[in-house]
TORTOR-257184 format. One record per atom (N, C-alpha, C, O): z, x, y; residue in one letter. Coordinates in steps of 0.2 Angstrom, whole numbers, plus 2048, in hexadecimal, padded with zeros to 3 digits. Atoms other than C-alpha are relative to their C-alpha. Layout:
BEGIN
ZXYA;...
This chain:
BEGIN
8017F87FFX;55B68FDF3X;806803802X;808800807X;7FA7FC800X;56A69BDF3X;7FD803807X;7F8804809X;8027FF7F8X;56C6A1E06X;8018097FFX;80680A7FBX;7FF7F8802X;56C6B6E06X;8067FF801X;8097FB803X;7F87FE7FDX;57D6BDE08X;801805802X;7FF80A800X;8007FA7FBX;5826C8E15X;8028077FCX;8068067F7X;7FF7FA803X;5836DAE0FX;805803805X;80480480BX;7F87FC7FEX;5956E3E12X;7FF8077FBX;7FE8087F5X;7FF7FA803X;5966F6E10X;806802800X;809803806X;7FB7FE801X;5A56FDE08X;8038047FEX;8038057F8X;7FE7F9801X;5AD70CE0AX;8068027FEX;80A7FE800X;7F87FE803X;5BB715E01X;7FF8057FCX;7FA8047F9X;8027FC806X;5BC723DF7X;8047FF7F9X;8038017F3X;7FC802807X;5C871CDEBX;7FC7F97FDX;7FD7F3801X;803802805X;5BD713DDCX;8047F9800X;8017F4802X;7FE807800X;5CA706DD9X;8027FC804X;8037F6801X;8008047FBX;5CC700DEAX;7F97FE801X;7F87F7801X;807803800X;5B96FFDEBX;7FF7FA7FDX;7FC7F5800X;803804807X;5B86F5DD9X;8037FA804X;8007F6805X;7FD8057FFX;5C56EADE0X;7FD7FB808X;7FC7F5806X;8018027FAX;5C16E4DF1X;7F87FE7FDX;7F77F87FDX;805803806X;5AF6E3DE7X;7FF7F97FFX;7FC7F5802X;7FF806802X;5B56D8DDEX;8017F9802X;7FE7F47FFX;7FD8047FBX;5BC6CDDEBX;7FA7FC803X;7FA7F6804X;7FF8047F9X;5B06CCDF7X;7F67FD7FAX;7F17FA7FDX;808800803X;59E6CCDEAX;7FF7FA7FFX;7FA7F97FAX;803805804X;59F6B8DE9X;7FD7FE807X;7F87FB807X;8058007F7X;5996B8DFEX;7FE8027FFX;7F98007FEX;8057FB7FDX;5936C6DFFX;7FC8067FAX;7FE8087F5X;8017F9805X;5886D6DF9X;803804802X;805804808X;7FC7FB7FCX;5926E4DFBX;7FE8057FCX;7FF8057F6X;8007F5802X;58D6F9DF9X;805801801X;8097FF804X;7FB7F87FEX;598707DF7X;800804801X;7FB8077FDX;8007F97FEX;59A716DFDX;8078047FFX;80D801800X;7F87FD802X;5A8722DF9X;802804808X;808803809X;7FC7FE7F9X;5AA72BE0CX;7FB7FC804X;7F87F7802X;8038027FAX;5A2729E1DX;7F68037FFX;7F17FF800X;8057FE801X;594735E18X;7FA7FB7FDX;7F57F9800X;804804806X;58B72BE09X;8017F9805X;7FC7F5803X;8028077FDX;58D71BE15X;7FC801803X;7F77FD803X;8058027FAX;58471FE24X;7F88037FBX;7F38037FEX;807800805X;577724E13X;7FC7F9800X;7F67F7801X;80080B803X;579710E0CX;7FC7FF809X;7F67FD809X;8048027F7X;57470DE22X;7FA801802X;7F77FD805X;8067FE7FEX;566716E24X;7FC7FB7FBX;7F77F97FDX;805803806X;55F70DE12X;8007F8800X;7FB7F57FFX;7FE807800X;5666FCE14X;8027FB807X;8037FD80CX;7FE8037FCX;56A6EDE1EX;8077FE800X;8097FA7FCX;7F9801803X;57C6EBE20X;8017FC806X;8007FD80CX;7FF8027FBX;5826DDE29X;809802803X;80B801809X;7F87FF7FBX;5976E3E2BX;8008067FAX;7FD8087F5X;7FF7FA803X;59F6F3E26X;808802801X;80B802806X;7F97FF800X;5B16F6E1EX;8008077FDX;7FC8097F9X;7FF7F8802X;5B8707E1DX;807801802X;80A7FE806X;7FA7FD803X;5C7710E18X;800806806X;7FB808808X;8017FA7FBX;5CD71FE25X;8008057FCX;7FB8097FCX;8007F9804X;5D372CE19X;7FC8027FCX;7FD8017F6X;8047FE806X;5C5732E10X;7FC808803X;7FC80A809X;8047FC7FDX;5BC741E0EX;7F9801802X;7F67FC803X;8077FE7FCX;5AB74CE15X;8007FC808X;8007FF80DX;8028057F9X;5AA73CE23X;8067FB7FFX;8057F87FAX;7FB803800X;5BA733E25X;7FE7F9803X;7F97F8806X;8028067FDX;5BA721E2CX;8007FE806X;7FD7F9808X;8008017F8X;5BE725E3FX;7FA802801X;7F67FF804X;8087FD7FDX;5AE72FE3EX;7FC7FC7FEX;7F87F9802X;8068077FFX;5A3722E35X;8007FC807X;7FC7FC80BX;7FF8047F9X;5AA716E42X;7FC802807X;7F97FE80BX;8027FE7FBX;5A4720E50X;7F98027FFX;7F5801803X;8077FE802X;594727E48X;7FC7F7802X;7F87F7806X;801806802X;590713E45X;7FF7FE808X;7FA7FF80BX;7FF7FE7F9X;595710E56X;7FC801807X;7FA7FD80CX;8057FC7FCX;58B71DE5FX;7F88007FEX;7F4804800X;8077FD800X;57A71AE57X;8007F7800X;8037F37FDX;8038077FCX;57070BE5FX;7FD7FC7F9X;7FC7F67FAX;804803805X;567708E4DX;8067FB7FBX;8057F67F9X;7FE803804X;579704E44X;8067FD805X;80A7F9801X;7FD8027FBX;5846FFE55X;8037FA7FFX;8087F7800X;7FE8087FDX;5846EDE53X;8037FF7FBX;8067F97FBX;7FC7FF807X;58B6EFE41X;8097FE801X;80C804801X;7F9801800X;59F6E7E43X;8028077FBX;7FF80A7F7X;7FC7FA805X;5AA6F4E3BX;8077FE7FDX;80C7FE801X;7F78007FFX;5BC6F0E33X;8028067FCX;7FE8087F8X;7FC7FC803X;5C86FDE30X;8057FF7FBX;80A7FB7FBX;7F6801806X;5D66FEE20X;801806800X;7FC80A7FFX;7FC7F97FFX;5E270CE23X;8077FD7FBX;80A7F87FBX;7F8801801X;5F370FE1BX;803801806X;8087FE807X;7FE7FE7FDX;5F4717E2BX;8057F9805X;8027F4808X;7FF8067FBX;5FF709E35X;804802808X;8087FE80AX;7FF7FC7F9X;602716E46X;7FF7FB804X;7FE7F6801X;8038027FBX;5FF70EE57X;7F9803802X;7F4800805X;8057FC7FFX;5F471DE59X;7F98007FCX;7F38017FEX;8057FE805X;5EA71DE4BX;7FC7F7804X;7F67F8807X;8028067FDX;5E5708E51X;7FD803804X;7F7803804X;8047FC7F9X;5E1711E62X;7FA8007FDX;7F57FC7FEX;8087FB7FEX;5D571BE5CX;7FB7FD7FDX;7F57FF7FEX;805803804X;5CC70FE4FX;7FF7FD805X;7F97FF806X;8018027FBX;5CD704E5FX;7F9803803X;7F3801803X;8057FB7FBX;5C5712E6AX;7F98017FEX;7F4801802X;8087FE802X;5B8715E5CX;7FB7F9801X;7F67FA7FEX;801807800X;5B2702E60X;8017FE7F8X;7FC7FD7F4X;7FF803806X;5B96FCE4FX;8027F9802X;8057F7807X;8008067FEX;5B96EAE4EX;8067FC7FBX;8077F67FCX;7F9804802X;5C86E6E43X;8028057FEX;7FE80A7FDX;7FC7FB803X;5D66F1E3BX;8067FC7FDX;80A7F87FFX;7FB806808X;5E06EBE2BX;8048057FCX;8028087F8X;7FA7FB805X;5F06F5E25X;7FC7FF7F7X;7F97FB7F3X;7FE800807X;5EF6F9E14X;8097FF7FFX;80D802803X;803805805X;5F76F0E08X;7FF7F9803X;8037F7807X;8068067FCX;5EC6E0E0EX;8017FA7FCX;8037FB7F6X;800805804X;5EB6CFE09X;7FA8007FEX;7F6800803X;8078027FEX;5D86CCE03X;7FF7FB801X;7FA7FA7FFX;8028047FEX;5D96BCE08X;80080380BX;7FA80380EX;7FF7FC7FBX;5DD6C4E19X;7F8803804X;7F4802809X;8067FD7FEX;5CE6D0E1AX;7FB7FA7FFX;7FA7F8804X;8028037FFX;5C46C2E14X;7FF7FB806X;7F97F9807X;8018027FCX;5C66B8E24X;7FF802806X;7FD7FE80AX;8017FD7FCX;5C56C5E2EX;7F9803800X;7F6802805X;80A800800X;5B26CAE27X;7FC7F9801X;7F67F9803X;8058097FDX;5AE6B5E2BX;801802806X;7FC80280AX;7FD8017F7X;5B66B7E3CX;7FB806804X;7F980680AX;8077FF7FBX;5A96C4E40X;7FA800801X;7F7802805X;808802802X;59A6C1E39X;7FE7FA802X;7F97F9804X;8008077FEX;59D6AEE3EX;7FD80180AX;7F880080DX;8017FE7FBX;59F6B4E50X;7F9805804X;7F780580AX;8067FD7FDX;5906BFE51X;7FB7FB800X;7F77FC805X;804803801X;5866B1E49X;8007FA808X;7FB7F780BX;7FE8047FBX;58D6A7E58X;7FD801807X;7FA7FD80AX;8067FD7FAX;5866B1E66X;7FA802800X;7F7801805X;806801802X;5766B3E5EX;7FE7FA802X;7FA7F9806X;804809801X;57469FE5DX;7FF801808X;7F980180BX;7FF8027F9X;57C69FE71X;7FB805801X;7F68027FFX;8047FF7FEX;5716ABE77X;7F87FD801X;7F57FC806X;8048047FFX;5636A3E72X;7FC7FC801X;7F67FC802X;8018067FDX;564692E75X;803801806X;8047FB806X;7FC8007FBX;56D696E86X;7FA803806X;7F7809806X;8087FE7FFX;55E696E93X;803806805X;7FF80B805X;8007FB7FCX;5686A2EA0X;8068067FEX;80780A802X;7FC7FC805X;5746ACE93X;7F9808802X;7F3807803X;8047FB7FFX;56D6BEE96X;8028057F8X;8078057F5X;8007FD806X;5696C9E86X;8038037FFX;8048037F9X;7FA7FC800X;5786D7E8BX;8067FB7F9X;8087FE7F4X;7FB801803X;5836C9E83X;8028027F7X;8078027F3X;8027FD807X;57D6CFE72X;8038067FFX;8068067F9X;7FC7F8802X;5856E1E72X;8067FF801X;80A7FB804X;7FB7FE802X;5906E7E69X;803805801X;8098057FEX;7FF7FB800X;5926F6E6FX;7FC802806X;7F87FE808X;8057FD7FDX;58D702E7DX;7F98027FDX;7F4802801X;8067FE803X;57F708E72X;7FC7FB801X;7F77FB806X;803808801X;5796F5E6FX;7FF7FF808X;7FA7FC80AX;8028047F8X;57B6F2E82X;7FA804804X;7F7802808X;8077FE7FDX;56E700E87X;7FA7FF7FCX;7F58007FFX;804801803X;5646FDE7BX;7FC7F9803X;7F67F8804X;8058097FFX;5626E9E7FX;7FE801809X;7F980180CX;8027FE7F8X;5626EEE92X;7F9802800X;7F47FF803X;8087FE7FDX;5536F8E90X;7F97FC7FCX;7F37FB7FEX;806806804X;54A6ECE83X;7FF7FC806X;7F97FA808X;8028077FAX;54D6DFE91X;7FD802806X;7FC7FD80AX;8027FD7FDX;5466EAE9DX;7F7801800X;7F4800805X;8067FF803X;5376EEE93X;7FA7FA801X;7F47FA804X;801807802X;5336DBE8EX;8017FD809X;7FF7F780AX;8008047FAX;5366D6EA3X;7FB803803X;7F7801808X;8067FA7FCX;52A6E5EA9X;7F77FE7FCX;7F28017FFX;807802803X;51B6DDE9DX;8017F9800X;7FC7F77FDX;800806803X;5226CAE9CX;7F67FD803X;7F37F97FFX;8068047FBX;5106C4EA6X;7FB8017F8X;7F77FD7F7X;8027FF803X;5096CCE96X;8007FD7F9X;8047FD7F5X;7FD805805X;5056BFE89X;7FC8037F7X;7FB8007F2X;8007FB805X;5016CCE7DX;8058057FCX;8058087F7X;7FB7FB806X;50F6D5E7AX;8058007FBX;8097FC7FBX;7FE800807X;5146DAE6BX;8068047FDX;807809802X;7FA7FB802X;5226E4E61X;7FC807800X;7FF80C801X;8027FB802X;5166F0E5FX;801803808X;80680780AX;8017FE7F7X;5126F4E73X;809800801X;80A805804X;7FB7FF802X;5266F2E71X;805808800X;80980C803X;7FD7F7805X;52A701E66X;7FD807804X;80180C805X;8037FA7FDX;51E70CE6FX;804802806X;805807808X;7FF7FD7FAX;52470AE7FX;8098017FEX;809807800X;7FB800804X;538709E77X;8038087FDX;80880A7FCX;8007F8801X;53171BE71X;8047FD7F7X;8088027F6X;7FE800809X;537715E5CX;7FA7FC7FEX;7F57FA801X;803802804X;530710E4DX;7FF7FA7FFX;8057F7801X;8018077FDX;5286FDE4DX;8087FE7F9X;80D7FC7FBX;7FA801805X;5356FCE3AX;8087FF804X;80B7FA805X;7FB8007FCX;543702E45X;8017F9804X;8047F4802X;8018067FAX;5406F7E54X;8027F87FEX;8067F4801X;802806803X;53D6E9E4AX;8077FD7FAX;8087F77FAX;7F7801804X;54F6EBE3EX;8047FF806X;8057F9807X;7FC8027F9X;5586EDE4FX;8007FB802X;8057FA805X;8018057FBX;5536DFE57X;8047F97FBX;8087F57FDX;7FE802805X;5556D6E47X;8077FE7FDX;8087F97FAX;7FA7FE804X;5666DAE42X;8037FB808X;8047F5809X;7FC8027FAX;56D6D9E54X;8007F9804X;8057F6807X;8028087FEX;5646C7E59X;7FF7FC7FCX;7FF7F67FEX;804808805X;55E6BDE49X;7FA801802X;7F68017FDX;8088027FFX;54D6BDE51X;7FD8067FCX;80080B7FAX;8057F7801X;53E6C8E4DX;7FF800806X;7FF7FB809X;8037FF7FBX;5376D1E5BX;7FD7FD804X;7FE7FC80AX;8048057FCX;52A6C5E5FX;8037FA803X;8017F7808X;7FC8057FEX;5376B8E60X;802802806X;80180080BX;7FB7FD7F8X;5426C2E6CX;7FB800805X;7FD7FE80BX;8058007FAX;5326C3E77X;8017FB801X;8037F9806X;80180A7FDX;52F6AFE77X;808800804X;80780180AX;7FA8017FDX;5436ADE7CX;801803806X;80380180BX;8007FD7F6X;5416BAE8AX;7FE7FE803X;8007FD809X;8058047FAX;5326B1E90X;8027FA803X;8007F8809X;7FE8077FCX;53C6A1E91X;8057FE803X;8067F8805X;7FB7FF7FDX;54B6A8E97X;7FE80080AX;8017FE80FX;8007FE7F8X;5416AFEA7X;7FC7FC805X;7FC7FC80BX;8028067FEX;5396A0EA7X;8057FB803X;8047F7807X;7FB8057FEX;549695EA9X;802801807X;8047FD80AX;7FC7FE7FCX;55069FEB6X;7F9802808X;7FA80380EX;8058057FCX;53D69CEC0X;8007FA801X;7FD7F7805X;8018067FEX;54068BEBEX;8037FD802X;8027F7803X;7FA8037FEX;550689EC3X;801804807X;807805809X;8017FF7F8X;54D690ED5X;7FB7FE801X;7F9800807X;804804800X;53E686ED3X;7FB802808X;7FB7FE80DX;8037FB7FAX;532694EDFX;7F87FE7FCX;7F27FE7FFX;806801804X;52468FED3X;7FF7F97FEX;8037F57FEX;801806803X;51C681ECBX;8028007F9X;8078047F7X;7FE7FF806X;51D67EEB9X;7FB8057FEX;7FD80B7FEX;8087FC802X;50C685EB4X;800805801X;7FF8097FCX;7FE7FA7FCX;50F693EC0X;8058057FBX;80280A7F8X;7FA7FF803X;51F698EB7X;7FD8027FAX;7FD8087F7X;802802809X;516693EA5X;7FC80A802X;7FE80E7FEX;8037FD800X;5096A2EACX;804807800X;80280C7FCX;7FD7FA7FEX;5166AFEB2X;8038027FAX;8038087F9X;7FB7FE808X;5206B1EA1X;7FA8007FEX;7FC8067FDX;8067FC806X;50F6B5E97X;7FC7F87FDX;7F87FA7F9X;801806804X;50B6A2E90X;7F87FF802X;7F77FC807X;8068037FEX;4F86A0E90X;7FF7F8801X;7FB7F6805X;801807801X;4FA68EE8EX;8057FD801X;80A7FD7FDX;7FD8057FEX;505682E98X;8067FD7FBX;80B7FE7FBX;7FF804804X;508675E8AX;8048047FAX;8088017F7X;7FB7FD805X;50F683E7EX;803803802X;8078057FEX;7F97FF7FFX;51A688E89X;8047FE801X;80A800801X;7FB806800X;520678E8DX;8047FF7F7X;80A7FE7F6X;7FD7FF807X;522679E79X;8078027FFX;80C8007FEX;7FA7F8802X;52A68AE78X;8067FE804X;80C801802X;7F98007FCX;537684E85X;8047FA7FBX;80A7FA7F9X;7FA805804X;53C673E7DX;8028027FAX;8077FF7F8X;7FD7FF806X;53E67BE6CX;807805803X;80D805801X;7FB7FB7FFX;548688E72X;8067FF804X;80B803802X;7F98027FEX;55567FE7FX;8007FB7FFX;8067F97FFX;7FE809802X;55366CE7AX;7FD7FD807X;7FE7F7807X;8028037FBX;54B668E8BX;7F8801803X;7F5806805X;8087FE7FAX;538667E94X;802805805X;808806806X;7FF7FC7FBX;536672EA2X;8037FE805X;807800808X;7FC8057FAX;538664EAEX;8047FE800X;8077FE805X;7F9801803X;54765FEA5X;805804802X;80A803805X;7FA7FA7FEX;55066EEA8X;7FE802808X;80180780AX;8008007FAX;54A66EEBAX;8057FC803X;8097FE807X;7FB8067FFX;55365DEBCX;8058027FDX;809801802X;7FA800802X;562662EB3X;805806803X;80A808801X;7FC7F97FDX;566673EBFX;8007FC806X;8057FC80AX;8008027F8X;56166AECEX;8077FA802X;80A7F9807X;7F9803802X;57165DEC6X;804804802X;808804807X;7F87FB7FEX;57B66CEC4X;801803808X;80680380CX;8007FE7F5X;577674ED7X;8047F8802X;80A7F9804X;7FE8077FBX;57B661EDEX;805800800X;808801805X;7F97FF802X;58B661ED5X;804802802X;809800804X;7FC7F97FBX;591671ED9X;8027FE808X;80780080BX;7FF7FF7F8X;58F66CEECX;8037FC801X;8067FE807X;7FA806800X;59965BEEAX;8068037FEX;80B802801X;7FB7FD803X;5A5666EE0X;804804807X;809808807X;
């Protein structure tokens, strides 16, 4: 079975830089076009984009301003950005910089060049998703991409610590209190982590769990109850799939790392 391909949206107002670069990159990946900034952040609201290459000179919405639009709104924040300019100022890099732009590529370009430069950060995000994850005391912040991205996961993480005991809750109870759309919520979270929402809740449960079991103030059971887990035995589950250890396993392996530390 053929694995999807990340979708790159790409912006330019000139047709034959579009066709070409197109060309290029449509054997990874899907790629949209958009001719300014305006019709992209259209392509944004309707699609899932996982990287976004754009051109600065154009008209209506120019690429500093995409950049910053993009940027600035928590729905499309975690979206990598590269910039292609003729421009090759020091100033102008500034200010893509400033705009949180996550690469910037003179024109004229090698596309081998850009091509490694779109693995290098879609690789890396996939990288932090995995480590999050699996990483029982890694906190959810490491995910943002951006200030937008980091108030956002802040107060999700906030949300999800203020109901953890609650082995009910759901995306939806989520969204409401969130104040958005469950669709919204549910893309956001998705995009930004790999998980769906329900998943992000099990991982929070087991994160707030590891860090009860590693000051070890509770029993197991105890623990299993405070994070939401009706049932002991599936949260013993949910723990070993998720970091590779039982509970008492990684009890044992911090009370390792503290002993160490003290000989250290």
């Amino acid at each position: 079975m053929d694995l999807i391909k990340p979708v790159i949206l790409l912006v330019d107002d000139n047709e034959e830089i579009l066709d070409f670069i197109s060309g290029d990159l449509s054997e990874k990946y899907t790629v949209i076009t958009a001719l300014n900034g305006q019709d992209a952040i259209q392509v944004l609201k309707e699609a899932s984009v996982q990287l976004v290459i754009t051109d600065v000179m154009m008209p209506v919405m120019n690429g500093f301003e995409l950049c910053q639009a993009i940027k600035s709104n928590f729905e499309y924040s975690h979206i990598p950005v590269i910039m292609l300019t003729a421009k090759n100022t020091l100033q102008s890099k500034i200010e893509g910089i400033e705009l949180g732009a996550d690469a910037y590529i003179e024109k004229p370009f090698s596309p081998e060049y850009l091509q490694v430069q779109i693995a290098s950060l879609l690789l890396n995000r996939s990288k932090i998703k995995e480590y999050f994850a699996s990483s029982p005391m890694v906190h959810i912040k490491t995910m943002a991409y951006s200030k937008a991205d980091e108030h956002f996961l802040e107060k999700l993480n906030h949300v999800i610590y203020k109901n953890i005991e609650d082995p009910e809750l759901n995306v939806d109870q989520l969204a409401t209190v969130m104040n958005m759309s469950r669709a919204t919520l549910y893309r956001k979270i998705k995009e930004i982590s790999n998980l769906s929402p329900n998943e992000l809740i099990n991982v929070a449960r087991l994160k707030i769990a590891a860090k009860l079991l590693a000051d070890e103030e509770y029993k197991v059971y105890e623990v299993s109850e405070r994070v939401g887990f009706n049932s002991y035995r599936q949260f013993g589950r949910n723990f070993f799939k998720q970091f590779g250890l039982s509970p008492s396993e990684y009890i044992t392996a911090k009370r390792e790392e503290r002993k160490n530390k003290k000989i250290i």
